[in-house]
C-alpha positions as CSV (number, residue, x, y, z in Angstrom):
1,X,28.6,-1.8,-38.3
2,X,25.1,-0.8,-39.7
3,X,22.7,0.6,-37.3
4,X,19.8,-2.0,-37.7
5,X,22.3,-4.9,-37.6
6,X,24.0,-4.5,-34.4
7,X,23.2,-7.1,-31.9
8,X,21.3,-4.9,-29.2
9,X,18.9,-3.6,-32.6
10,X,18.1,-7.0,-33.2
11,X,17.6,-8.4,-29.8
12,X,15.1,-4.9,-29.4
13,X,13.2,-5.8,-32.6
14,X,13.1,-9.7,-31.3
15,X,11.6,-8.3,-28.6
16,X,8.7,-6.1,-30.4
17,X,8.2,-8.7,-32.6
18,X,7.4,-11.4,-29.3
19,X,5.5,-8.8,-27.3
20,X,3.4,-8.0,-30.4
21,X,2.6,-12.1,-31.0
22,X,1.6,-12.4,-27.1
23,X,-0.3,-9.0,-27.2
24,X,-2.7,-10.3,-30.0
25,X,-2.9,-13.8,-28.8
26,X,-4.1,-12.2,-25.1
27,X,-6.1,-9.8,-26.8
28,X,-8.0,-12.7,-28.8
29,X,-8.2,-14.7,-25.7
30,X,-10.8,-12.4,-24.1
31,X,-9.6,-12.6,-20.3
32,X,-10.7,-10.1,-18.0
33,X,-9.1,-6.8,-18.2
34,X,-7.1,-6.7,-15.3
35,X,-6.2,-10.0,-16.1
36,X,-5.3,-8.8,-19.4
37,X,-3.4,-5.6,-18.6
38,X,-1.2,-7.9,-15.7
39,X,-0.1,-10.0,-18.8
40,X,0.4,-7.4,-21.1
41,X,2.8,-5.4,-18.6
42,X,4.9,-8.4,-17.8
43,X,5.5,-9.2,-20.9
44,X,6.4,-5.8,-21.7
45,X,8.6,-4.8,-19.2
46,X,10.9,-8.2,-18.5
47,X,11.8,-8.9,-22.3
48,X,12.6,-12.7,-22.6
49,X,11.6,-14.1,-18.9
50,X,7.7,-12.4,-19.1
51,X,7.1,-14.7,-22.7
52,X,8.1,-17.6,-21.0
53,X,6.3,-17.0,-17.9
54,X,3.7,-16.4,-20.0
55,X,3.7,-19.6,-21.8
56,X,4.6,-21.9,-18.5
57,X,1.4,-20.1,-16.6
58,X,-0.5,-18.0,-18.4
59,X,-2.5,-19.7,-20.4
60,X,-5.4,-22.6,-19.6
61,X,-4.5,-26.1,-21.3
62,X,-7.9,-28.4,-21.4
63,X,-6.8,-32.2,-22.1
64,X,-8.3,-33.5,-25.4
65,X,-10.8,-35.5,-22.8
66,X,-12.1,-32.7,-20.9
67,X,-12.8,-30.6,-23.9
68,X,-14.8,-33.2,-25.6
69,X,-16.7,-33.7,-22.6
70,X,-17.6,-29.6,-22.6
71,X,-18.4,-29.4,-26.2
72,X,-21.0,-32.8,-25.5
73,X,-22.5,-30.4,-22.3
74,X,-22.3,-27.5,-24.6
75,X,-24.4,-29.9,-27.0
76,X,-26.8,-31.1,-24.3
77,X,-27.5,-27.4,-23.7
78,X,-28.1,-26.1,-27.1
79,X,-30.4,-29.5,-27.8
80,X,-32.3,-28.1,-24.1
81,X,-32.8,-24.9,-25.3
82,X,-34.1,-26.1,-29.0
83,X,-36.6,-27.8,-27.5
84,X,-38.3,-25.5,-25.3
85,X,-37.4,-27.6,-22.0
86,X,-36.5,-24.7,-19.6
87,X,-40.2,-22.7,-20.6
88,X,-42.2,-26.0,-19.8
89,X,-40.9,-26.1,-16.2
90,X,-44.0,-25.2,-13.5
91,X,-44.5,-26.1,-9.7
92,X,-46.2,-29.6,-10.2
93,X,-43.6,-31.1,-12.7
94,X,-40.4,-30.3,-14.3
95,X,-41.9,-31.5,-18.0
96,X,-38.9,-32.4,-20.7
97,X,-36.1,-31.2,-18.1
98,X,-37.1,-34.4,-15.7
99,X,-37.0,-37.2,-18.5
100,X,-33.4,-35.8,-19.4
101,X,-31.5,-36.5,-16.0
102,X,-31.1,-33.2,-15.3
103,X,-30.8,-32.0,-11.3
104,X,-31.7,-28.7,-10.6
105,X,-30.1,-26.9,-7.9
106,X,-32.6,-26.5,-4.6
107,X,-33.1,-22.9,-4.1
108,X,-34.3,-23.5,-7.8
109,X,-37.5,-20.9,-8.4
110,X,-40.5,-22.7,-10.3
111,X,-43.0,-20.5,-12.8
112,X,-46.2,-21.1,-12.1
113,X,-48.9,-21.4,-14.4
């Protein structure tokens, strides 16, 4: 039997080749790095039970709902900060920011002019 086709040669490159995949998708994910380095070292160490742990809890799933309702905030933001809305803000109104239905959070510090 050759050396790189017996079974335990294959299940060992399976193995690189999965820990590799999940490396660069954590590593493109941008977690924090302890977060990061926990992931990367389960993974590593249990082959075949760290993936799928990985893929049953490691990751964040957004319904399709929820993640058009972040990039319309996300929106709403960007449109805020075109338009000059958080400079205008001063101790005797809250210019644009009070038309747009905004609330600000109390300990909220006013400029003053």
């Amino acid at each position: 039997m050759n050396f790189f086709t017996h079974p335990s040669m294959l299940v060992l490159c399976l193995h690189a080749i999965i820990v590799t995949v999940i490396i660069v998708r954590v590593i493109m994910r941008r977690p924090p790095t302890g977060v990061a380095f926990a992931w990367l070292f389960l993974v590593a160490i249990f082959p075949f039970i760290g993936p799928l742990i990985y893929f049953f809890i490691g990751e964040r799933r957004i319904g399709h709902r929820r993640k058009r309702g972040i990039s319309i905030v996300r929106t709403d933001y960007h449109k805020l900060s075109e338009a000059g809305a958080w400079e205008n803000l001063t101790a005797g109104g809250l210019g644009s920011v009070s038309n747009c239905g905004m609330r600000l959070p109390r300990n909220w510090i006013f400029a003053t002019s």
